[in-house]
C-alpha positions as CSV (number, residue, x, y, z in Angstrom):
1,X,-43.5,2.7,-8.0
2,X,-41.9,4.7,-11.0
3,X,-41.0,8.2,-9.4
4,X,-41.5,9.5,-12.5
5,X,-45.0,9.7,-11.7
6,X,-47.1,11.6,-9.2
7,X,-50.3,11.7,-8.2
8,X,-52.9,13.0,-5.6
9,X,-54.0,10.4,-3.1
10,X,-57.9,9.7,-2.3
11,X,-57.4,12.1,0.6
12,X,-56.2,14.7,-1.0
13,X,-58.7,14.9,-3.6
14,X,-61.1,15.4,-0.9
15,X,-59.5,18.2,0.5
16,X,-58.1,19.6,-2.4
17,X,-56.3,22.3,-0.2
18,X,-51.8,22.5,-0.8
19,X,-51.2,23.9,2.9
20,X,-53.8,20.9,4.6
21,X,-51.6,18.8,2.6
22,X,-48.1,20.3,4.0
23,X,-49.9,20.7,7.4
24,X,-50.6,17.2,7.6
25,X,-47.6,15.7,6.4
26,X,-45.2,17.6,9.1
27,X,-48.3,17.3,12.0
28,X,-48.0,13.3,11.3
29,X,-43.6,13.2,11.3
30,X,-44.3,15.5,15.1
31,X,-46.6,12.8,16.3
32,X,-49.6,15.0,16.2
33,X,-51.4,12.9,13.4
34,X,-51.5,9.3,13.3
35,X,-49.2,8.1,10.3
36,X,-50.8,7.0,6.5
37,X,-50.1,3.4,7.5
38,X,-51.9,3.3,10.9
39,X,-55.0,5.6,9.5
40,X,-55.6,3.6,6.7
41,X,-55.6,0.7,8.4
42,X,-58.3,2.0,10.9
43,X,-60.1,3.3,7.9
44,X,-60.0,0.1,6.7
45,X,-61.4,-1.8,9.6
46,X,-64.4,1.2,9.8
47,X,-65.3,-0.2,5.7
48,X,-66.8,-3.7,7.6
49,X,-70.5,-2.2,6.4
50,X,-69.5,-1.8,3.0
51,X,-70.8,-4.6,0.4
52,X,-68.4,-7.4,0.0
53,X,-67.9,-7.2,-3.7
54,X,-66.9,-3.4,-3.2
55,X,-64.2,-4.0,-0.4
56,X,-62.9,-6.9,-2.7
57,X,-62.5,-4.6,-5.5
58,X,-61.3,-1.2,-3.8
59,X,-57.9,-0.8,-1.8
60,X,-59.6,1.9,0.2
61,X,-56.7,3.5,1.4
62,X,-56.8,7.3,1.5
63,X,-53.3,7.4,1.1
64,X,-53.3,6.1,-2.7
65,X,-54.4,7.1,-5.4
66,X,-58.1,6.7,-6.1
67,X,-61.2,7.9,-9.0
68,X,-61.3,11.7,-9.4
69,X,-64.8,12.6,-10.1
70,X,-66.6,10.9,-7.0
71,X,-64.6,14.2,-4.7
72,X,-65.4,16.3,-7.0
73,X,-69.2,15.6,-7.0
74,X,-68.9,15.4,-3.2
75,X,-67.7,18.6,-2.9
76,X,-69.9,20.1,-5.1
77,X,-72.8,18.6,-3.4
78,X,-74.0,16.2,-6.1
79,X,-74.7,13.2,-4.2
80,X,-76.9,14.9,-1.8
81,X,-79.2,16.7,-4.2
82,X,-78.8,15.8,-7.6
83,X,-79.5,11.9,-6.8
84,X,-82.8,13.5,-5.3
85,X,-84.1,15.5,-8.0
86,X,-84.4,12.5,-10.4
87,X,-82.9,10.6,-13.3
88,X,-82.5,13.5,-15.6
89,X,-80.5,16.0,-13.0
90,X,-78.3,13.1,-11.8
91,X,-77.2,13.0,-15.4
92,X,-77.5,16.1,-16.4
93,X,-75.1,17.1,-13.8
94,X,-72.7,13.7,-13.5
95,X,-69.2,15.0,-15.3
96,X,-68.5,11.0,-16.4
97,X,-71.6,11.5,-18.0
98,X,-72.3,11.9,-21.7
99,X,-75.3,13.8,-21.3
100,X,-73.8,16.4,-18.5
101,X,-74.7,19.6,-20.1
102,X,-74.3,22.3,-17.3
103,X,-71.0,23.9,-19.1
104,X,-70.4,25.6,-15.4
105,X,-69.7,21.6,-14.2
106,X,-67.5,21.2,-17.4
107,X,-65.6,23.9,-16.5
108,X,-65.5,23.4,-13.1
109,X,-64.2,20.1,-13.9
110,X,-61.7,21.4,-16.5
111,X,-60.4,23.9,-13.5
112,X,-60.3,21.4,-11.2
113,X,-58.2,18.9,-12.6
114,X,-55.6,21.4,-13.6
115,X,-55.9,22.9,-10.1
116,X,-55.2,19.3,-8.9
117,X,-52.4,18.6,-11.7
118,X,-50.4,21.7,-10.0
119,X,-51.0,21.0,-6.9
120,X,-49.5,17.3,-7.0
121,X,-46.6,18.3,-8.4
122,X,-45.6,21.5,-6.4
123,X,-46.4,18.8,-3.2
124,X,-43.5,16.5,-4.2
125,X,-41.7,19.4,-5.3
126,X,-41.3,17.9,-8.8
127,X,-42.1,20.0,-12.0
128,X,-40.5,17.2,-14.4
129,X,-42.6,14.4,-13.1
130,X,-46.1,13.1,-14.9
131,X,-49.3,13.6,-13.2
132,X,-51.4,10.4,-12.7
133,X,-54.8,10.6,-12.7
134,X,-57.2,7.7,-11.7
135,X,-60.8,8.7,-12.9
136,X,-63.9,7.6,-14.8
137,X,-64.4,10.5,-17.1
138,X,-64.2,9.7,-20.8
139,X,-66.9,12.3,-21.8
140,X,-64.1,15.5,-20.4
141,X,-61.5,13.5,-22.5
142,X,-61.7,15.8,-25.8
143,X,-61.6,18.8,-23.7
144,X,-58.8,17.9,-21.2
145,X,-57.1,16.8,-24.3
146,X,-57.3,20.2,-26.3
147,X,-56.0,21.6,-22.8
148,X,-52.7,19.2,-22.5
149,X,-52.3,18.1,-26.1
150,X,-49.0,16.8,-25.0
151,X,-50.5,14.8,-22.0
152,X,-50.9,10.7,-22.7
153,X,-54.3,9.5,-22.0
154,X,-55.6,6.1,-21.5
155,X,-58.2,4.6,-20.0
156,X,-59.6,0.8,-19.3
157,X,-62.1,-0.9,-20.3
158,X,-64.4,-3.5,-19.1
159,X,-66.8,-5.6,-20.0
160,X,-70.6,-3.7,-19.8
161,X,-71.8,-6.5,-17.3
162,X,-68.7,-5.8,-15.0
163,X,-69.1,-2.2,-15.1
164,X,-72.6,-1.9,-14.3
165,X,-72.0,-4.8,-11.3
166,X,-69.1,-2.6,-10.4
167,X,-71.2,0.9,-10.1
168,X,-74.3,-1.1,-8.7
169,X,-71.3,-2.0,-5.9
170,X,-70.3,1.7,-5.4
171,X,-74.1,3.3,-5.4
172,X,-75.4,0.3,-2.8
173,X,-72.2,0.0,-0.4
């Protein structure tokens, strides 16, 4: 809870869009759109036919922060065609992948986090604050880093077991 920080909220990266997100906040304080609290706890009650290991490891609220690359591969389509087309094209065009090679999707993904980065902060109205960004994308490190050589990055790690178990858990639920 450091207000120091900002960050865009699982919902947000979905609809990546600054006047939804200023729409929605004054449509909810009118009435018009149920509140964070009460939609994420419906969402939460719809997640029943996930896995259980993936609803014990994921908050799934819409509201908080969440990864960064699975919106972006939704809105650019990758689930529904690149799992399709095989092995090679999944990773070929997976941005958290070390063999992505499409420098369109590196760019895109460049763009998009910066697009994001100013977004966040112009919504809380905030140019001193620090963007927080929850993601899974070590191979865009050395390029987001010679974009923001002033930004902190850090990631976590896990043992290789655990992280497979845990994508298994995301690709199954």
């Amino acid at each position: 809870h450091d207000l120091s920080f900002v960050s865009p909220t699982g919902i947000m990266t979905i609809f990546p869009f600054l006047w939804a997100w200023k729409a929605a906040r004054c449509l909810s304080k009118w009435g018009l759109l149920p509140t964070a609290s009460h939609a994420s706890r419906k969402l939460r009650e719809l997640a029943r036919w996930h896995a259980p290991e993936f609803v014990s490891r994921h908050e799934l609220d819409p509201f908080k922060p969440d990864t960064f690359e699975v919106p972006f591969l939704l809105n650019r389509g990758f689930f529904a065609t690149a799992y399709d087309l095989g092995p090679e094209q999944m990773l070929a065009n997976n941005p958290v992948s070390d063999r992505g090679s499409d420098p369109l999707l590196w760019a895109d993904f460049d763009r998009y986090i910066e697009d994001m980065m100013k977004k966040t902060l112009c919504f809380h109205g905030s140019s001193s604050a620090r963007v927080m960004i929850k993601g899974h994308f070590l191979a865009a490190a050395e390029g987001l880093e010679s974009r923001h050589s002033a930004a902190t990055f850090l990631t976590v790690t896990r043992e290789p077991e655990k992280r497979l178990a845990s994508m298994m858990n995301f690709v199954f639920a």
